[in-house]
Backbone bond lengths (Angstrom), bond angles and torsions (degrees), N, CA, C in turn:
res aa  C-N    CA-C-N  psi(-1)  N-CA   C-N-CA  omega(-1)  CA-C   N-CA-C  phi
1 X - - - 1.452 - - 1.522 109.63 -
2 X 1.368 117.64 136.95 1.728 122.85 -171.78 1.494 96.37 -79.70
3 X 1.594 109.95 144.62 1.467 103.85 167.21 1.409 109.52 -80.28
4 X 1.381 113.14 171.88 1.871 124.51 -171.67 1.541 114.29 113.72
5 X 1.426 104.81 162.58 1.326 126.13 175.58 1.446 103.40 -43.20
6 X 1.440 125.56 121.85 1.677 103.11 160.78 1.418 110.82 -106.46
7 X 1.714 105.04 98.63 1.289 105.24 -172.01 1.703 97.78 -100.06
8 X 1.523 90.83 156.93 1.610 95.05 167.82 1.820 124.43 -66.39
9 X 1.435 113.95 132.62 1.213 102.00 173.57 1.959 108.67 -96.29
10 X 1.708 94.75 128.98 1.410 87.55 -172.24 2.383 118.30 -57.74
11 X 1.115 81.93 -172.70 1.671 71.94 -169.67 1.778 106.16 -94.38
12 X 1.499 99.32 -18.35 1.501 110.32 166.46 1.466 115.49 -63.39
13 X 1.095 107.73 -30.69 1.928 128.06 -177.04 1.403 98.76 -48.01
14 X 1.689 104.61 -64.27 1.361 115.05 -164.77 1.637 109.70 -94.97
15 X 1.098 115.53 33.91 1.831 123.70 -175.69 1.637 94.59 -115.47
16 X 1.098 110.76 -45.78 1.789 131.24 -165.18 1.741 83.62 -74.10
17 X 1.090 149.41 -52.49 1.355 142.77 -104.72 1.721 82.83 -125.15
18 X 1.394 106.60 -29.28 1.414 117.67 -175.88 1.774 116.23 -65.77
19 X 1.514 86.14 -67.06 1.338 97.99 158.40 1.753 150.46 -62.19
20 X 1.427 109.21 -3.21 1.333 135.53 163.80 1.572 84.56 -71.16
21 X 1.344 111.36 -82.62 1.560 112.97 -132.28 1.827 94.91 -75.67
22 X 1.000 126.86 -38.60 1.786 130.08 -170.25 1.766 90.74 -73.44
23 X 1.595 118.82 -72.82 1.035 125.15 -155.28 1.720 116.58 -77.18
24 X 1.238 117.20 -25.02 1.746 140.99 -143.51 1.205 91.85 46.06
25 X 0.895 133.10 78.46 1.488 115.55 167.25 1.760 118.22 -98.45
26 X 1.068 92.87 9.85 1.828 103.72 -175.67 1.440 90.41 -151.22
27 X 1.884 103.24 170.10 1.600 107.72 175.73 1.621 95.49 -123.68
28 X 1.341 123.93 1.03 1.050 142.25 179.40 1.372 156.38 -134.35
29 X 1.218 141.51 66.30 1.519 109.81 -169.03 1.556 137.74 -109.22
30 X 1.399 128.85 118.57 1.427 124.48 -167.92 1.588 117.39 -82.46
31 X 1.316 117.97 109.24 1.425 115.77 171.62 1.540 124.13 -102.54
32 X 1.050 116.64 151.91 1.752 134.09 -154.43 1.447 97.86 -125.00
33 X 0.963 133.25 145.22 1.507 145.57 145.22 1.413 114.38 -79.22
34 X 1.161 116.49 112.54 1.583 135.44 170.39 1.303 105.70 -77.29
35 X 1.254 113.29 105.13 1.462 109.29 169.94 1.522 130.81 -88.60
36 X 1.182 120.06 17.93 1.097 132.35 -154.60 1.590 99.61 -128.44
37 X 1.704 117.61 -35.42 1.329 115.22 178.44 1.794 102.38 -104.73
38 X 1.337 98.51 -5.30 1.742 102.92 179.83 1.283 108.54 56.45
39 X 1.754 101.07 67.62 1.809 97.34 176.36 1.641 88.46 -173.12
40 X 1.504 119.92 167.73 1.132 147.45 170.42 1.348 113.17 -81.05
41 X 1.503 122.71 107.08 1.225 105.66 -169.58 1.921 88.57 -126.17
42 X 1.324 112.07 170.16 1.581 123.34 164.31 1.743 117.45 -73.84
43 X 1.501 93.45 115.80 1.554 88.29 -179.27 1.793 99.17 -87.58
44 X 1.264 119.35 -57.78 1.332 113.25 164.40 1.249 119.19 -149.79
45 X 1.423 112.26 179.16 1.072 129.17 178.12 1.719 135.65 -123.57
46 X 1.042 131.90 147.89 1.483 145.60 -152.48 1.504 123.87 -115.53
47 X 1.587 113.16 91.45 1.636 111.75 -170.14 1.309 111.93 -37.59
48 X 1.059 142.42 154.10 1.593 158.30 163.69 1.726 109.21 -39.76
49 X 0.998 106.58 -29.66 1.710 120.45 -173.05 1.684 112.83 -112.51
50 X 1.318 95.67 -4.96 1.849 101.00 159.88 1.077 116.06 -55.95
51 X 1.804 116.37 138.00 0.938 127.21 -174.81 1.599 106.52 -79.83
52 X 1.329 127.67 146.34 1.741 143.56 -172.06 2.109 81.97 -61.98
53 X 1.384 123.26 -69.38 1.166 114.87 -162.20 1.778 120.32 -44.44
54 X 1.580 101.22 -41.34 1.607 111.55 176.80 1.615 111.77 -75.25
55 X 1.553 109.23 -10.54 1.602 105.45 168.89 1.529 111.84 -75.31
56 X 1.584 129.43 -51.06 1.052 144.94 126.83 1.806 113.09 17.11
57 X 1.496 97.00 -79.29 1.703 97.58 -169.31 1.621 108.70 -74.03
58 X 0.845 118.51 -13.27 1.364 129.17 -178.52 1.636 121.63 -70.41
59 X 1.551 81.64 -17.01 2.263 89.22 173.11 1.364 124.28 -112.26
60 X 1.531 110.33 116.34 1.395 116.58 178.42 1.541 127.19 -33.26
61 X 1.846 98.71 121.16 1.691 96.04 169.90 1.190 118.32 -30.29
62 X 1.448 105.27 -78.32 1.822 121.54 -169.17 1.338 121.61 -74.92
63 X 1.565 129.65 4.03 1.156 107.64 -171.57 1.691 96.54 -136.86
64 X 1.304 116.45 165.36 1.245 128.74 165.98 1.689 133.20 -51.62
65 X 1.169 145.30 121.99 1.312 124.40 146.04 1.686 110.19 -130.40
66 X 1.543 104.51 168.76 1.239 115.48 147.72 1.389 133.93 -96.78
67 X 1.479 114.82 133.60 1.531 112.35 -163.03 1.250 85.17 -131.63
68 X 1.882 106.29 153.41 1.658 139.58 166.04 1.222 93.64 -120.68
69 X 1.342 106.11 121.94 1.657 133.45 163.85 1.546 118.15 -96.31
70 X 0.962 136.35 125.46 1.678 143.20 158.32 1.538 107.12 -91.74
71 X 1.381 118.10 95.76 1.668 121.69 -154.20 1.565 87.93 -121.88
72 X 1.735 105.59 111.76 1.276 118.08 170.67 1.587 112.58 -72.35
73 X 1.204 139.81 131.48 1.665 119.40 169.80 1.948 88.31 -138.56
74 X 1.471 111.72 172.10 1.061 128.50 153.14 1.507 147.22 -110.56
75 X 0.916 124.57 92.52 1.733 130.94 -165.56 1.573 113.09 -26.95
76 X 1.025 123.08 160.02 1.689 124.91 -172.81 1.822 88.58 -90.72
77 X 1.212 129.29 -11.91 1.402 128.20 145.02 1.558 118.34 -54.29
78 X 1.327 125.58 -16.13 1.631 123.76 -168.56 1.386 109.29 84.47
79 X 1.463 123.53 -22.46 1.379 108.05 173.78 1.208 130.46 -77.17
80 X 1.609 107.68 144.23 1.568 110.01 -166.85 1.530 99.06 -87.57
81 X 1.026 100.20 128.95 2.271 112.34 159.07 1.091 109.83 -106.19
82 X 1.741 101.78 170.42 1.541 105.33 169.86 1.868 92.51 -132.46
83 X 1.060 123.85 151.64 1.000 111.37 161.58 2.117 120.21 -150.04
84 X 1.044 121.17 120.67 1.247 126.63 179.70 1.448 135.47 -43.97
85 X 1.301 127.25 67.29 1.685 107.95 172.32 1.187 112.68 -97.81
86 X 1.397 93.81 169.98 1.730 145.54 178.47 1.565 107.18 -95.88
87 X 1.598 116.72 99.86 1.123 112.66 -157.46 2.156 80.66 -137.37
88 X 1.768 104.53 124.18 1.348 121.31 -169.50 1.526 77.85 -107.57
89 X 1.454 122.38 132.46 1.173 146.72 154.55 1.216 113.25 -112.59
90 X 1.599 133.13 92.81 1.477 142.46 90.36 1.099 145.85 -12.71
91 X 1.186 132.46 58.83 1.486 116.66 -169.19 1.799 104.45 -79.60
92 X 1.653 95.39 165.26 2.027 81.71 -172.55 1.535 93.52 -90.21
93 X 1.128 139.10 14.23 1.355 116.96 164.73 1.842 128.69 -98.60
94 X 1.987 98.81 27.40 0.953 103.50 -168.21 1.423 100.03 -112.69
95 X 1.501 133.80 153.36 1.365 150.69 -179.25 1.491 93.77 -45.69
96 X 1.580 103.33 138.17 1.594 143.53 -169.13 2.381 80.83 -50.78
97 X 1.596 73.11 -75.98 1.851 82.91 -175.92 1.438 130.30 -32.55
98 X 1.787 118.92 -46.01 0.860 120.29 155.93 1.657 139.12 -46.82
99 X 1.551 86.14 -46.91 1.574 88.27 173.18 1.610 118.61 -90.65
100 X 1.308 123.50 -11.14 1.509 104.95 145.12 1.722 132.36 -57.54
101 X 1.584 98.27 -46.57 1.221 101.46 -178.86 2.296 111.79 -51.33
102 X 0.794 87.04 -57.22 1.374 89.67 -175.67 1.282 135.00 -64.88
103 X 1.959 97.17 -16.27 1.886 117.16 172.93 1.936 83.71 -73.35
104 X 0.965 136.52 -63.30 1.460 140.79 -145.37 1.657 110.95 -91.62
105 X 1.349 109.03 3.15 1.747 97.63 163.10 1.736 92.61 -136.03
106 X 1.527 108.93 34.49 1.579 104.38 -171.05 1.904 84.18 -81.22
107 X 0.944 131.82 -59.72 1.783 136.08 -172.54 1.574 109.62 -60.66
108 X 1.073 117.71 -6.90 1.491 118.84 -170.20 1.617 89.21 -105.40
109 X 1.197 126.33 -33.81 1.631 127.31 169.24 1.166 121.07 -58.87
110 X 1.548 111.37 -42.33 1.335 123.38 -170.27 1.282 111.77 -66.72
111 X 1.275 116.51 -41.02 1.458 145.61 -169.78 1.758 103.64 -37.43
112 X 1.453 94.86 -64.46 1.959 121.62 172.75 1.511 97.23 -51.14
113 X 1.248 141.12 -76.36 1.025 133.01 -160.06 2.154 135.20 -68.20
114 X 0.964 108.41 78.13 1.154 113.95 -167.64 1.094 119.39 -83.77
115 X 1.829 129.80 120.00 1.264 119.45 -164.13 1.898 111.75 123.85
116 X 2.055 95.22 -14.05 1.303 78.08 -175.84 1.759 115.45 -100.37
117 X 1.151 112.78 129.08 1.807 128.05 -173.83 1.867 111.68 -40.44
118 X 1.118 99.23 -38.37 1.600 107.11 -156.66 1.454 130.30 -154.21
119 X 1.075 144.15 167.50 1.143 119.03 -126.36 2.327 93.04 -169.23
120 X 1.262 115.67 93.60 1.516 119.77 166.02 0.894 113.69 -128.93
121 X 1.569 101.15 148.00 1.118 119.99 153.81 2.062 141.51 -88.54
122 X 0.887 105.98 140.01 1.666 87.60 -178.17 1.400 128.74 -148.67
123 X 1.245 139.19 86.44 1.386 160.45 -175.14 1.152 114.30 -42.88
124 X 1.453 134.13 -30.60 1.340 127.90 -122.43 1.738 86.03 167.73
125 X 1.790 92.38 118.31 1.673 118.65 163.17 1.747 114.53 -7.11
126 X 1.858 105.05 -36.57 1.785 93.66 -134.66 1.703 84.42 -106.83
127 X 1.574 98.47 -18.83 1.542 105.45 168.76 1.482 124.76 -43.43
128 X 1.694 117.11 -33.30 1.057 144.70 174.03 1.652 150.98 -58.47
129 X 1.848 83.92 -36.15 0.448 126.76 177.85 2.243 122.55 -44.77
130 X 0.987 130.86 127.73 1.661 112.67 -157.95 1.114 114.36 -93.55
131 X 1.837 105.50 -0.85 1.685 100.70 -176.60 2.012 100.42 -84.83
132 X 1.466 97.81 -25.14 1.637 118.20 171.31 1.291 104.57 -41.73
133 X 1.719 113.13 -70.83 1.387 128.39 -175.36 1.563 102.62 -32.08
134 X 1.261 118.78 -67.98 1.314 145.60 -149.97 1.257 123.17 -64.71
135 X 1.961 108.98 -40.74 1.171 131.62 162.84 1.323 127.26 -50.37
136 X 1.698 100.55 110.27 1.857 81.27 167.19 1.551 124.55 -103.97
137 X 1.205 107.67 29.84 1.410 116.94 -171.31 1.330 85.77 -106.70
138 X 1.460 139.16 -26.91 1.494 125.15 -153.26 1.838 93.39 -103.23
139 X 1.508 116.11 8.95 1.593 114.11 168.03 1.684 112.73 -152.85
140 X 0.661 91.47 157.11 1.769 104.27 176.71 1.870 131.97 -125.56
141 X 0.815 135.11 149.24 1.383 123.90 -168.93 1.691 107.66 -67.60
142 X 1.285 124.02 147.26 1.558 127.94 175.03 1.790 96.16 40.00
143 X 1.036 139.88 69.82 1.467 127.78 163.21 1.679 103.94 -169.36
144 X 0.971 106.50 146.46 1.561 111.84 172.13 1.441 131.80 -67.85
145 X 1.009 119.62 166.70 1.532 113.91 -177.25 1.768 90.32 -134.29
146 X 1.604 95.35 120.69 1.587 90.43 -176.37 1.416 95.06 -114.02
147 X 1.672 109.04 132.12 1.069 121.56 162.25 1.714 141.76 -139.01
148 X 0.863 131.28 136.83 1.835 130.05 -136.25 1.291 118.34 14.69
149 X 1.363 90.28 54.47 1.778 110.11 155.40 1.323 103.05 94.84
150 X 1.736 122.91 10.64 1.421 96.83 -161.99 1.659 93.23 -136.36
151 X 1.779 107.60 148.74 1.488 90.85 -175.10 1.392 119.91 -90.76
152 X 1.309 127.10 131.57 1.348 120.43 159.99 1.666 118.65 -80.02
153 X 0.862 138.44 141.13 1.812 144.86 155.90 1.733 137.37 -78.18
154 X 1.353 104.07 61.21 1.490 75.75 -167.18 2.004 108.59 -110.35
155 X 1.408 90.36 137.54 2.306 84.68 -172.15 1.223 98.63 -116.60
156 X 1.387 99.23 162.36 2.027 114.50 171.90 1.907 86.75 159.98
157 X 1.456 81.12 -165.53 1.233 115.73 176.91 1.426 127.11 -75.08
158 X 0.995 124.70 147.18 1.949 98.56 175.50 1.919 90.55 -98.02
159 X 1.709 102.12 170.90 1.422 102.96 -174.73 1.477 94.62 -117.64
160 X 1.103 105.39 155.93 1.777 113.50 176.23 1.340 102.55 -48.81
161 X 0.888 133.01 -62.88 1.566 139.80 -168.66 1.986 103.75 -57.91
162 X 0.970 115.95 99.43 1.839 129.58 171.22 1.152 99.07 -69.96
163 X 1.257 152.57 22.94 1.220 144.29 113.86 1.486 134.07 -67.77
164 X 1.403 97.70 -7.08 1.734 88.33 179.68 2.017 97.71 -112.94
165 X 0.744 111.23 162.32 1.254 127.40 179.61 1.759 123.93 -81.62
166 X 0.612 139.59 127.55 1.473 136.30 -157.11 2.170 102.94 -87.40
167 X 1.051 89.99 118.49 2.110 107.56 -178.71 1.369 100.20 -131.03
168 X 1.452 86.33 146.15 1.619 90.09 173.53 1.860 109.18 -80.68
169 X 1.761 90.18 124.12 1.143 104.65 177.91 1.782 122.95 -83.01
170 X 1.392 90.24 148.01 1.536 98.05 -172.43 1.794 111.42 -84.61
């Protein structure tokens, strides 16, 4: 048995999540933990032609979510990709509780979602940032990226393409 919250994932959760990745039908989706129905539900969602900056303003300072990204980039080949992450937003100015709750049913979420490429984390606004995403100088495979003194973690594979950033892949 996996450790973590075993919260329910609502069925809307996995309808939205469906339709990103089969249909694109979104460029985004933000999920919330309902604590009240004890499940993962969709707080919102992001037209296909949303801009990355208005996805951005759309996530609470203080509190936690989980977000699915559909992140278009282009290879130093010219070819265009798309590729899917799993991006856990923590920021540290959010309640102790919150951010346990969401470290400990973060793998039990993942679990439901099949299809997604990659895998960040992000604390902090600049974490977010898409030239970050994109950078592969600003991460490395299995090793940290320390920055103003503090460590970040991120592992996987690196991808042929040096434009994308190396996450641990699913």
């Amino acid at each position: 048995m996996q450790a973590g919250i075993r919260l329910n994932v609502s069925e809307d959760a996995i309808a939205k999540y469906t339709e990103l990745r089969m249909k694109k039908a979104y460029r985004y989706i933000i999920y919330r933990i309902d604590q009240q129905l004890q499940e993962i539900a969709v707080e919102r969602t992001g037209a296909h032609e949303e801009e990355y900056e208005t996805f951005k303003s759309k996530l609470p300072e203080n509190d936690c979510r989980f977000i699915v990204y559909d992140l278009d980039y282009t290879t130093d080949d010219n070819c265009h990709k798309s590729k899917i992450f799993f991006i856990s937003w923590t920021p540290d100015s959010a309640k102790i509780k919150a951010r346990m709750m969401y470290a400990s049913s973060k793998e039990r979420f993942k679990e439901e979602l099949e299809g997604v490429h990659y895998e960040a984390q992000a604390t902090d606004p600049t974490e977010l940032d898409k030239d970050v995403l994109l950078d592969p100088s600003a991460h490395t495979a299995n090793e940290g990226l320390k920055e103003n003194g503090e460590r970040r973690w991120y592992s996987g594979e690196l991808e042929t393409s040096k434009q994308l950033a190396s996450f641990h892949r699913f």
